[in-house]
N, C-alpha and C positions, 0 to 999 in steps of 0.2 A: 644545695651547695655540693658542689662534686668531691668524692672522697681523693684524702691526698695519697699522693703515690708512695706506697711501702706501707701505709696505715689501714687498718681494716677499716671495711667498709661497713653500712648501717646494718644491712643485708650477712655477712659476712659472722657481727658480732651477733647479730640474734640469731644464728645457726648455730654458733658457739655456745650461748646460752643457753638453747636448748640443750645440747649436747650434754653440758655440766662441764663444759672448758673455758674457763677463762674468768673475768670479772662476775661474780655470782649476783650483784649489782644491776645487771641487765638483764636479768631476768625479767624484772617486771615491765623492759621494753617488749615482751610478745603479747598481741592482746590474749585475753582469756578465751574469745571464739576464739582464736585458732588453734591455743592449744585441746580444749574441748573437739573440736575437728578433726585435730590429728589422733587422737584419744577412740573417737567413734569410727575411722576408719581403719586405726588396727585391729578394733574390735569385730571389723566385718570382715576384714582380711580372715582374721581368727576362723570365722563363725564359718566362710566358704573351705576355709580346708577343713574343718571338722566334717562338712556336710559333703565333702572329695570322698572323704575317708571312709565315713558309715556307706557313702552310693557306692564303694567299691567292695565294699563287704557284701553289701547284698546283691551284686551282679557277680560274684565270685561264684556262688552255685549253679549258672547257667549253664559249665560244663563241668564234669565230675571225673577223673581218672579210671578206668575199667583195667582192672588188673587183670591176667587168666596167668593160672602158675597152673602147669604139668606135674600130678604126681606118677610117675613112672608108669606101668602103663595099665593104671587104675583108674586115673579118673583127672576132671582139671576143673581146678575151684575157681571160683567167679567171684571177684569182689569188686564195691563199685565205692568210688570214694575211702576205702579202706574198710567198709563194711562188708558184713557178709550176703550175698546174693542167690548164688546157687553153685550146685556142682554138679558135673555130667557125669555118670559112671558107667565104665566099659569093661571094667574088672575081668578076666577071666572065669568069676562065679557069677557073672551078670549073663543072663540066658538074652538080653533083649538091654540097650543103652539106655540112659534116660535120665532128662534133669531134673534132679529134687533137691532142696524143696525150693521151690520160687518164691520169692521175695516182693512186697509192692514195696515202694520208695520210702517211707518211715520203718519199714525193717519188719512190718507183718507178714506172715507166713502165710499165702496164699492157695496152698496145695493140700491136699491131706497126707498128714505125716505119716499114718500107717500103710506098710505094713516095714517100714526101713524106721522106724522109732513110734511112741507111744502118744497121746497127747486124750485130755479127756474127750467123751462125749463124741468119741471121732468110730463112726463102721465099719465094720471090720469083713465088707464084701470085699471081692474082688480082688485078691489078694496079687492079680497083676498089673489092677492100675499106679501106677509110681509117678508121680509128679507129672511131667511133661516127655512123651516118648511117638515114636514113630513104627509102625509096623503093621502089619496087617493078617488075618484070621484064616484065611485057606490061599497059599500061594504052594500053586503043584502039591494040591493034596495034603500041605505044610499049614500046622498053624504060628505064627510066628508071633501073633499077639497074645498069646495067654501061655505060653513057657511054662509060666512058674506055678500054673496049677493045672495039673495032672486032671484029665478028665473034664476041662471046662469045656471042651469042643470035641467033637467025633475025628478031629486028625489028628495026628501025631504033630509032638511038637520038634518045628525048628529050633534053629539058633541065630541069635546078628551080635557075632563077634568082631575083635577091632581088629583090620589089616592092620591100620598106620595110621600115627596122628603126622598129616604134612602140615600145619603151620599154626603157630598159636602169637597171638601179635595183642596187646597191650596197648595203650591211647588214652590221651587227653580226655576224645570225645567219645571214643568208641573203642572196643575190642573186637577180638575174631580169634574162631578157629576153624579150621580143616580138619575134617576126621572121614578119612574112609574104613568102611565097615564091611564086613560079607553075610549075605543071608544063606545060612547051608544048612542041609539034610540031615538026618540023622549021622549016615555017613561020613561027614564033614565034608561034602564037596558042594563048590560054591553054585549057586544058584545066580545071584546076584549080586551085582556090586554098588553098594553105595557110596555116594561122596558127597559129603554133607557138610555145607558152610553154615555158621553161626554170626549172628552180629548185633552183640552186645551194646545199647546206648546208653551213655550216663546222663540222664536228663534228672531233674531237681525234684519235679515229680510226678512221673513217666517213671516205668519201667517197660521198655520196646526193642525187643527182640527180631531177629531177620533169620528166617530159613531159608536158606535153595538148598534144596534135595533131589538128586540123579541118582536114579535107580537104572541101571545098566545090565541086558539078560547076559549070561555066561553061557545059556543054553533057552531052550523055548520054554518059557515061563508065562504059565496063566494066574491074575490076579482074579481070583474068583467074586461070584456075587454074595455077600454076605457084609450085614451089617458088623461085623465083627472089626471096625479098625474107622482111623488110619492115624492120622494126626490128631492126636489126644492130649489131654489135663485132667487131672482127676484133681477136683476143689475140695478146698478146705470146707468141714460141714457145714458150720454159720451160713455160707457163701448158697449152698442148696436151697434148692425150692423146698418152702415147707411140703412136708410127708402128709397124706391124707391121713396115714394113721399113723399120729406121734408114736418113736418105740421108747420103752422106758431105759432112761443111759445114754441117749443120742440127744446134743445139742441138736433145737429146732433150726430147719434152715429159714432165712429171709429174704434167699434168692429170686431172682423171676431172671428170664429168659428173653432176648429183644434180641428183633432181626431186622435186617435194612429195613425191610417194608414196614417195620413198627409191628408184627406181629406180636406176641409174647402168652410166655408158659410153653411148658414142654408138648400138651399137645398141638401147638401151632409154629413149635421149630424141630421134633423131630422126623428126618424123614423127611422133609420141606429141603428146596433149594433156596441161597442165601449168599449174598458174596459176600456179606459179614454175621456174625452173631456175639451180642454183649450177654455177661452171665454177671452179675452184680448183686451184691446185698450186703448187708451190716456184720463185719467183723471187728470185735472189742470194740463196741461203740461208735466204729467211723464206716462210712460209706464208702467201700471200695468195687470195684468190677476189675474182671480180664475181657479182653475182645481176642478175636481171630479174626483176622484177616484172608479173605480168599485171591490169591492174586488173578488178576484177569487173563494171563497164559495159563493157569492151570489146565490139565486135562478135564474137559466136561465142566466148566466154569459156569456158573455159579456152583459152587458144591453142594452134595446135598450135608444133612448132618443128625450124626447119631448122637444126640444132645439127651441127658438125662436129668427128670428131678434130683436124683439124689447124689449127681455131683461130676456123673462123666460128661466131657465137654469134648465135641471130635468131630472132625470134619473125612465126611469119606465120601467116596466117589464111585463105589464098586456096588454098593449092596441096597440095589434097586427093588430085584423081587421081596425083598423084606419091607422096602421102605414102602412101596408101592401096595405092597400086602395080594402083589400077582404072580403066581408062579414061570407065568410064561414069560413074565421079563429077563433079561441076561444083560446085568452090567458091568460083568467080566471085561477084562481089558488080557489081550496074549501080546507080549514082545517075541519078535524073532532074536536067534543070536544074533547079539550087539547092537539090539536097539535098545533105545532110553525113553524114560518116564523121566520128567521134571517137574516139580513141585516146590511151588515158594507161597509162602506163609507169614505171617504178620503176627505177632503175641504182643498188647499191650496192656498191662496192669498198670489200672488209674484211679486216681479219688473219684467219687462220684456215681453216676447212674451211665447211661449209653448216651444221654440229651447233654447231661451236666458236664460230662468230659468230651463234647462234641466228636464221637466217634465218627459220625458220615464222612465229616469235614477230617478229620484222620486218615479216612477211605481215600476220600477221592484224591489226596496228596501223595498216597501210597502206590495208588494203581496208575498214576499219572507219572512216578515213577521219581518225585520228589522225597527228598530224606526230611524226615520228621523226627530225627532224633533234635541231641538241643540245637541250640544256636537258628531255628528254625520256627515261622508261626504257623 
């Protein structure tokens, strides 16, 4: 029977009904499936935005903020996510720059804290290695890598002071700075010019770092042959290959040592050439490693590497007769004035071993010239 005009329709009142408008009466004109129906599809409505809401929480940490703030012209602090990461310093009482302390992605210290603060069971050699720095052991007669301890090498020590920081830049995904440096004499006259880009990736848990580094002569500058450098980490002790003879007061290390080819231990990565080397073992209970990365432009690529059990990690390219154990070799390298060395480098600290954090497969996206920070497989 067709509804009359101006009267509500069958359709009409049981909208109403439902509603709670109108005769409360007609209620019981809706069958029970359907209000049971209408009942069980708010409840999935519900259920999808609940499951909206958790899925965006947890794809929220795919990219993480990288702060870099300038403090004057001292140093420039790293944080990532609002955490603390690392800081560079170039301090006017810094004889040589350098990042400490590094950070893996849950907030462990990855470096050895001494000789810039205290921490137990940590050795107290080498009073020059500091976190993560750049520099090298006879350049023109100059040692630039060990400054800060008098007598560690037969040459007189340089200096790598700051020209100018040109750009410090902040990001979602990534940060960066520009920092040029001078490597000078006793004198103070410049030898070389550095200019050194950084680039900071906030990944969830990754910590992957980017160097290019131009070394620029000012005058004719020979980097000598000597194991003494270049691109360095000195690791936190856990992180060390165990000592053949434990010292008493020194946390044991649970380090080992892996190179592309799967070599491992220090006597089959130092001195060896390698276009990557992983250094990993147990700090506080969890599996972490650092990798380096050799980029395939480097000079003399594959590099070789001055890698040590008890925690120096460095890739060098000069100090052949040492590596080789032959006098006759010379793996010196001479710039005339105004020509350039260039050097780019790869630093990733990650959970896991060299296999477990799939380093190769990190490699070859690296040298192929693909960015592997986040938002990237």
């Amino acid at each position: 029977m067709p509804a009359r005009l101006g009267g509500p329709s069958r359709y009409a009142s049981q909208s109403a009904a439902a509603s709670g408008i109108g005769d409360s009466r007609r209620v019981s004109a809706i069958p029970h499936w359907h209000l049971r129906f209408q009942c069980a599809k708010l409840l999935a409505m519900r259920k999808c935005v609940l499951l909206l809401t958790i899925a965006c929480f947890v794809l929220l940490p795919l990219t993480a903020q990288v702060t870099l703030t300038r403090q004057d012209n001292t140093q420039i602090d790293i944080t990532i996510d609002g955490k603390p990461f690392s800081t560079l310093f170039f301090g006017p009482n810094t004889l040589k720059p350098y990042m400490w302390p590094l950070r893996a992605a849950d907030g462990k210290i990855v470096t050895r804290q001494w000789p810039i603060a205290e921490a137990p069971g940590e050795a107290h050699d080498h009073p020059h290695h500091r976190g993560l720095w750049f520099a090298h052991g006879e350049v023109n007669g100059l040692d630039f890598w060990a400054p800060e301890t008098p007598g560690a090498s037969e040459f007189k020590p340089g200096r790598i002071s700051l020209e100018k920081v040109v750009e410090v830049k902040s990001g979602k995904k990534a940060g960066s700075m520009v920092v040029m440096f001078d490597w000078k004499d006793q004198s103070g006259q410049t030898l070389i010019t550095e200019t050194r880009k950084t680039i900071i990736y906030g990944d969830p848990k990754l910590r992957i770092l980017d160097f290019d580094i131009t070394l620029k002569a000012d005058q004719k500058v020979v980097f000598g042959d000597t194991k003494e450098g270049t691109f360095a980490i000195r690791l936190a002790q856990p992180l060390c290959e165990p000592a053949a003879k434990p010292q008493p007061g020194i946390t044991p290390g649970t380090g080992l040592m892996t190179t592309a080819e799967g070599k491992q231990g220090e006597k089959n990565v130092w001195g060896k050439r390698s276009k990557w080397v992983d250094y990993a073992g147990t700090l506080d209970g969890e599996k972490l490693g650092i990798a380096i990365f050799d980029h395939p432009g480097n000079p003399k690529h594959p590099t070789y590497w001055h890698s040590r059990s008890y925690g120096l990690f460095a890739a060098n390219i000069f100090g052949e007769h040492d590596f080789y154990n032959d006098k006759g070799r010379n793996g010196s390298v001479t710039l005339a004035p105004g020509q350039s060395l260039r050097f780019r480098y790869r630093v990733v600290i990650h959970p896991g071993d060299a296999q477990e954090a799939g380093i190769e497969a990190l490699y070859r996206k690296y040298a192929g010239g693909k960015e592997t920070g986040p938002g990237t497989e």
